[in-house]
N, C-alpha and C positions, 0 to 999 in steps of 0.2 A: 441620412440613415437613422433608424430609429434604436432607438437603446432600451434595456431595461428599466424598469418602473423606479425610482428612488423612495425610497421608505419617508412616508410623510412625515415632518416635525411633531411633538407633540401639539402645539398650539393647532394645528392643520387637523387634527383626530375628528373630530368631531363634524369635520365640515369634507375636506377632500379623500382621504382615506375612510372615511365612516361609507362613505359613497359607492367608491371604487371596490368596497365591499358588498355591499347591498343587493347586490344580483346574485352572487354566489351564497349569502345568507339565505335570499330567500330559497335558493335551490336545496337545501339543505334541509328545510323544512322542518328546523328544529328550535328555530326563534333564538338561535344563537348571538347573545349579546357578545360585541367583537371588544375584545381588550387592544387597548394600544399600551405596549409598553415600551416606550422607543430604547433604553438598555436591549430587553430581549431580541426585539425588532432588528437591530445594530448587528446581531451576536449573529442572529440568521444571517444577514446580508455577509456579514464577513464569510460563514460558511463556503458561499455563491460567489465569490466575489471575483473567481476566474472565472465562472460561465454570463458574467454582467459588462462583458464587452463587446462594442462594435461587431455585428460580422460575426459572431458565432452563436451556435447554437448552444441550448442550455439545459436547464430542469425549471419543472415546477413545483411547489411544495408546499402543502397545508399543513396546521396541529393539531390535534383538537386534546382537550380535556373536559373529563366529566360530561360529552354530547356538548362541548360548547366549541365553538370555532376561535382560537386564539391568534392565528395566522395563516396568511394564504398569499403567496405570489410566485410571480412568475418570471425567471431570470435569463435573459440570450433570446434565442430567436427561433418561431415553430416556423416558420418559410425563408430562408435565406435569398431566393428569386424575388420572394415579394415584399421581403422589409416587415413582415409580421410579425411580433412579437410575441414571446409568451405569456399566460395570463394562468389564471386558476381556474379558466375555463375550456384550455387548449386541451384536447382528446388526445390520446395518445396509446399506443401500442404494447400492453404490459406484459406480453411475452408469457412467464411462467410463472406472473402471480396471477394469472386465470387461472390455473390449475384450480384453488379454492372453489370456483364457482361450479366448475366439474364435477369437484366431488361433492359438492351441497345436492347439485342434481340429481346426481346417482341416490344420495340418503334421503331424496323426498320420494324418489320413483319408491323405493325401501319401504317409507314410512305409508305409500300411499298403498302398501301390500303390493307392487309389479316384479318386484326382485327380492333377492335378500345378499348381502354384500359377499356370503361364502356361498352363493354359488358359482358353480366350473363355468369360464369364461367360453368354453365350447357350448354350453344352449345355447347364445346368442351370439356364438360366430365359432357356427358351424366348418368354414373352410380354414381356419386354423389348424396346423398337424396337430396330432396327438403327440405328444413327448413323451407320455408313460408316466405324468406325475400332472396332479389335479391345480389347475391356476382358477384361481378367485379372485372374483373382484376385487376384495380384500388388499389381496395382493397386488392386483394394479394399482386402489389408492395408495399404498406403503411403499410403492417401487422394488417390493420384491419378489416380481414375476420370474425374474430371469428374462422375458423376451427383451430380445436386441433393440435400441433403441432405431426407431424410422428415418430421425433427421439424420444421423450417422449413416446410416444403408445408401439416404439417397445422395449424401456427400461421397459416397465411398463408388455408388453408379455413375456417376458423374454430372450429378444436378447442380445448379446454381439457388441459390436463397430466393433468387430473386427471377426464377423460373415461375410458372403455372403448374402446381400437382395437385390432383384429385383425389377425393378420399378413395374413390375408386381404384388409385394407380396405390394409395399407400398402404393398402390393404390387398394388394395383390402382390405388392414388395415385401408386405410382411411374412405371408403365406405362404412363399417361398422359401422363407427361412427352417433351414433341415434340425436346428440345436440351438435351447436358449442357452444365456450364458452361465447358468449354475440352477440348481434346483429350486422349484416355487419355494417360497419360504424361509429357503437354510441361507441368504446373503440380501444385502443391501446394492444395489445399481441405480442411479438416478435414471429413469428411462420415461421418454415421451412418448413411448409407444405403448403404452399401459393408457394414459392418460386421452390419447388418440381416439384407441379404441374404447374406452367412455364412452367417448360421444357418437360412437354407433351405437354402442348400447344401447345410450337413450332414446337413439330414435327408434330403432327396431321395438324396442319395450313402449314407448311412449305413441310411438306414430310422429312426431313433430321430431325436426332437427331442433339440436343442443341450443341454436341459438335462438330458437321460437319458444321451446322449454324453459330456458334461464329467462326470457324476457316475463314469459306469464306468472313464472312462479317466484323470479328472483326481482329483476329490475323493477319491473312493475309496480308491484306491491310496496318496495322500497324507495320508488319516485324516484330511480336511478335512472333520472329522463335522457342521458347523455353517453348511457352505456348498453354497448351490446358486443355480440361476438361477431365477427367481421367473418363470413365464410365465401366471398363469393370476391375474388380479387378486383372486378368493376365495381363494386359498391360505390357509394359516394357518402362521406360521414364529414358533417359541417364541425368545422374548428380543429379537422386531423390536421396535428402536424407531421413535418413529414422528419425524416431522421437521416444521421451523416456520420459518414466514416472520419475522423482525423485524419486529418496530413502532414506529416512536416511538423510534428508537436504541434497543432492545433492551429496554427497558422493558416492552410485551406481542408478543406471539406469537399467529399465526394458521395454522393446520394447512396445511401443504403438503407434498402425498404425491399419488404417479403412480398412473393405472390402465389402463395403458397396458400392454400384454400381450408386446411385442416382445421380444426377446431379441439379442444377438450385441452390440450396440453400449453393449449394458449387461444391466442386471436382476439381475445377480451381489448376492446376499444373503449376508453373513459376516462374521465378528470381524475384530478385530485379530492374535488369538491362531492364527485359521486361515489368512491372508494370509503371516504368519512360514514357514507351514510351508511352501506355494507359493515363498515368498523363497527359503528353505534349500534348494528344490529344482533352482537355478541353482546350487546348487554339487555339489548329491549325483547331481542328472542321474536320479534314481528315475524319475522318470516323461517319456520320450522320448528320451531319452539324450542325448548331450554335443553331438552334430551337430547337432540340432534344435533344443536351445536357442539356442545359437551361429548359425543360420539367425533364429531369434526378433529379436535383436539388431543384426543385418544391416541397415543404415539403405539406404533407398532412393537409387534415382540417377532423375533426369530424364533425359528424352532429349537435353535441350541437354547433357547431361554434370554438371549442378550436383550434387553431393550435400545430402541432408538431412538433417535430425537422428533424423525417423523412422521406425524398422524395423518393428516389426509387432504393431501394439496396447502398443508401449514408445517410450520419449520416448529417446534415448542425447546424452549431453551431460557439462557436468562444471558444478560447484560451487563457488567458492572455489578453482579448480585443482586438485578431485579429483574423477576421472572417476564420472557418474552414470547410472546406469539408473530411469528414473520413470514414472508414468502417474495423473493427476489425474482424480477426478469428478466430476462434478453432474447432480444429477438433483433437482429437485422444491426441496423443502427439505435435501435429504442433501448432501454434502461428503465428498470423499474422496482420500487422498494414497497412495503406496506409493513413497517412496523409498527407492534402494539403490547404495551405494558398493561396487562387485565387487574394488577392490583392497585396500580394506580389510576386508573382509568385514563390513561394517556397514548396516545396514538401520532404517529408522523410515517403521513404520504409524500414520497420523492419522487419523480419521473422525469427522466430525460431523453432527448432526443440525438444523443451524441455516444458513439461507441465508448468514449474513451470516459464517459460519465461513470458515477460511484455512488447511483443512489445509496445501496446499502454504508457503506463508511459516513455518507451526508447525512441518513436519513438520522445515526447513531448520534454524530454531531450534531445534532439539531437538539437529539432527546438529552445531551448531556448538559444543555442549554437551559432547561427546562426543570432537568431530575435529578441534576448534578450533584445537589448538597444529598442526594438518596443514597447515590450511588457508590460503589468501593473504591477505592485508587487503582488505575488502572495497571494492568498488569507491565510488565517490563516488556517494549518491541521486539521482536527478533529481526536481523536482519536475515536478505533473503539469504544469504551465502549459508545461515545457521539450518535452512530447511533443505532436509535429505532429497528433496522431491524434486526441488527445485535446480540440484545439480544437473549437468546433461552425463548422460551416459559416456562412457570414454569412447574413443573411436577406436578402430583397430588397422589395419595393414590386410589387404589381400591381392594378393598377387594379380598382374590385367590378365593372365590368361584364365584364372578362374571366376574373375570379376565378368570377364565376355562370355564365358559358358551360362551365366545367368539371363544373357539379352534373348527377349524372346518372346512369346505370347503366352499368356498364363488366363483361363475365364474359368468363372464363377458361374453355377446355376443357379445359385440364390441371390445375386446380384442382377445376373442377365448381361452380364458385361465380360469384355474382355482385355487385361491389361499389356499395354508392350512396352515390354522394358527395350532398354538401348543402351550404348555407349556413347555418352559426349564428353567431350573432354576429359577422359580417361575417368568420369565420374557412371556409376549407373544411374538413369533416368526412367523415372514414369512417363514415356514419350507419347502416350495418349490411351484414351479410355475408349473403346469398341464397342457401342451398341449394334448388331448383327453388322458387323465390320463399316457403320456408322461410326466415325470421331464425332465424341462428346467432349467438354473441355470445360473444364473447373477451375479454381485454386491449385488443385491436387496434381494437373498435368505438367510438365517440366518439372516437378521437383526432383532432386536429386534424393537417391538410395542409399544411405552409409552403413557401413558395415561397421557392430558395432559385438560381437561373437560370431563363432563357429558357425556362419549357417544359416546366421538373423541379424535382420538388417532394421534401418528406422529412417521412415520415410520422413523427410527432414519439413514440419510446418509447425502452424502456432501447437498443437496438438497432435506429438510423435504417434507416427503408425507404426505397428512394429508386424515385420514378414518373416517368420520362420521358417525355411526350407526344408525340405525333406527328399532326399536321394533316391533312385532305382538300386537295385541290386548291381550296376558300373559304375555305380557314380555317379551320375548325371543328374541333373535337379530337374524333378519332377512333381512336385508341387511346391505351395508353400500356404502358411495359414496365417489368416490374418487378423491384429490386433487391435483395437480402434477405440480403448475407452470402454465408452459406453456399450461398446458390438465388439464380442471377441469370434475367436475359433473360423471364423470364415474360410472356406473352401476354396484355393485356386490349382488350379491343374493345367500344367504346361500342356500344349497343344500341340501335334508332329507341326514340324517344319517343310 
């Protein structure tokens, strides 16, 4: 079985690592003279040094500074069936650091005069309700539209990740939605469904889907030969690796990968190698120019006047006291980081193919490796016990005979589903999800319901749902509304018996 690559000796530099580099150089196309520093080189691998064993899957990770490639390798395994290895040339799935390429799209259709970012997201998707309050693109790229987020909805209908949905079907799941979750403008919500619908935009404006657009205008021009956006779940994309659930602390692995067809909010396929050149493109301005980037960056304002950290598919913040530009992902089993220090001109790409990865914390440790004599002293840890968030709600006591008055069928029109609850062992259960009296069956199905006040309960998973009841004029529970994060307010109404 094959293992991760070992950091060449210094004496080796210039002959086997000089090498091992030279394909990825040239993809770069920036004539990047490669340093070997085997101190620094050391400091990375210790980074890595849990994902550089037998048998598991891992991360990849380049540096660069100044447009120069400093380091590049690849730790664990992109095929675990087939002994493949990672490399700085293994593709990989960045989930929600596509967003950036989204909204670069949107600001070229802008620049090319087809849009302009404040206008009402109803010209170009007309079958969306009207709420009574005006959403702008604006506000999809800032995430504050208020619409509910999509992948939440279809978690909540009873879709699997790893299902086939169409933009077709996510766009008629969205349309059904009766109430965003707070007003365009007045609140922050991270939502995928802003970003989604993007990428109709683009094609309704443009004629070409997001990922023929991004290729001509983005990829292309930036020799980003290894990148594109994956919309069609049969594709076939050479060097993809594939991605794993943990088990068992990391001891076995079980295959988790999307087939989910959307695009804008993610689906971005690419190295570490081709991400750099995208990076280096904030400073050369090759593709959009100086204006447009510098609009990218632009962090939103609320109507109350608050400012926020996010401008447009980029995270802007700082680090140890040096100003950062970032955008994390996840999707599936995949993991993905893209951070970049624009004062120092310093960048570090992470990507992995394991749930239980941390590109963002790695990609930090990487840059502390680097930028460390810059940097402040880091702050004091908290443990998690010190975060309010992190407690679980208390549980409560309610009687089985009021506990049974709740088992039942409760459907949503904005879902299209119907949910029935039960009693098993004197616990309430989500005993399955009703598409037109269809069992659908998720994560979500068997979970248990705890009561945790008067009324409202929390569906017990990695991420609490919370069901608030609400009684007829007897007594009797006759609906309840639901809470979900990202998707609140949701409509269920008990159904006669």
């Amino acid at each position: 079985m094959r293992t991760a690559r070992r950091a060449y000796p210094v004496a080796l530099c210039s002959l086997a690592f000089l090498y091992s580099v030279f394909l990825l150089t040239l993809s770069l196309v920036l004539s990047y003279p490669v340093r070997c520093d085997d101190k620094s080189d050391a400091a990375v691998d210790g980074v890595f040094a849990d994902f550089a064993k037998p048998g598991s899957p891992g991360c990849s990770v380049a540096v660069a500074r100044d447009g120069k490639l400093l380091y590049a390798k690849g730790y664990g395994m992109a095929n675990l069936e087939l002994d493949v290895p990672l490399s700085p040339s293994s593709v990989f799935d960045i989930g929600s650091t596509s967003k950036q390429f989204t909204a670069a799209s949107i600001l070229l259709l802008e620049k090319q005069g087809k849009l302009s970012i404040d206008d009402d997201v109803h010209k170009f998707l007309p079958e969306l309700p009207v709420y009574g309050k005006k959403i702008t693109i604006l506000n999809m790229l800032n995430h504050t539209s208020g619409l509910r987020d999509y992948l939440v909805l279809f978690e909540l209908s009873g879709e699997n990740t790893d299902s086939v949905s169409t933009d077709e079907e996510a766009v008629a799941l969205i349309a059904r939605q009766k109430a965003l979750n707070f007003d365009p403008g007045s609140e922050y919500l991270y939502s995928n469904t802003g970003y989604f619908l993007l990428s109709v935009i683009v094609k309704r404006v443009s004629g070409k889907s997001l990922r023929d657009f991004a290729a001509e205008n983005i990829f292309q021009p930036l020799d980003m030969t290894h990148t594109q956006y994956r919309d069609s779940h049969t594709s076939l994309i050479a060097n993809r690796v594939l991605a794993y659930e943990a088990l068992e602390k990391g001891t076995r692995y079980t295959l988790n990968v999307s087939y989910f067809e959307q695009t804008g909010d993610g689906a971005v396929h690419t190295t570490v190698a081709d991400l750099l050149k995208w990076d280096e493109n904030f400073y050369s301005a090759k593709v959009g120019g100086r204006e447009l980037l510098a609009e990218m960056q632009q962090t939103a304002t609320l109507t109350s006047g608050k400012h926020l950290s996010y401008a447009k598919g980029l995270s802007v913040g700082s680090y140890r006291g040096l100003h950062t530009v970032r955008h994390g992902g996840s999707w599936g089993g995949y993991r993905a980081e893209l951070l970049r220090f624009p004062d120092q001109h310093f960048s570090v790409v992470c990507l992995c193919n394991r749930s239980d990865g941390n590109p963002s914390r790695h990609a930090n440790q990487v840059s502390e490796i680097y930028l460390g004599n810059l940097m402040k002293e880091k702050p004091p840890t908290k443990d998690d016990d010190d975060e309010e968030d992190s407690k679980p709600r208390p549980k409560i006591s309610v009687p089985d005979a009021e506990l049974a008055a709740l088992a039942g069928d409760y459907s949503s029109d904005e879902l299209g589903v119907t949910y029935r609850f039960s009693i098993a062992n004197g616990k309430l259960t989500l005993a399955g999800i009703l598409d037109v009296g269809i069992p659908r069956s998720n994560e979500l199905t068997g979970k248990q319901i705890v009561p945790v006040a008067k009324d409202e309960f929390e569906l017990v998973g990695d991420q609490p749902i919370n069901l608030k009841f609400t009684r007829d004029s007897a007594g009797r529970p006759a609906s309840f509304a639901l809470d979900a994060g990202r998707t609140t307010g949701i409509i269920f109404v008990r159904q006669a018996r």
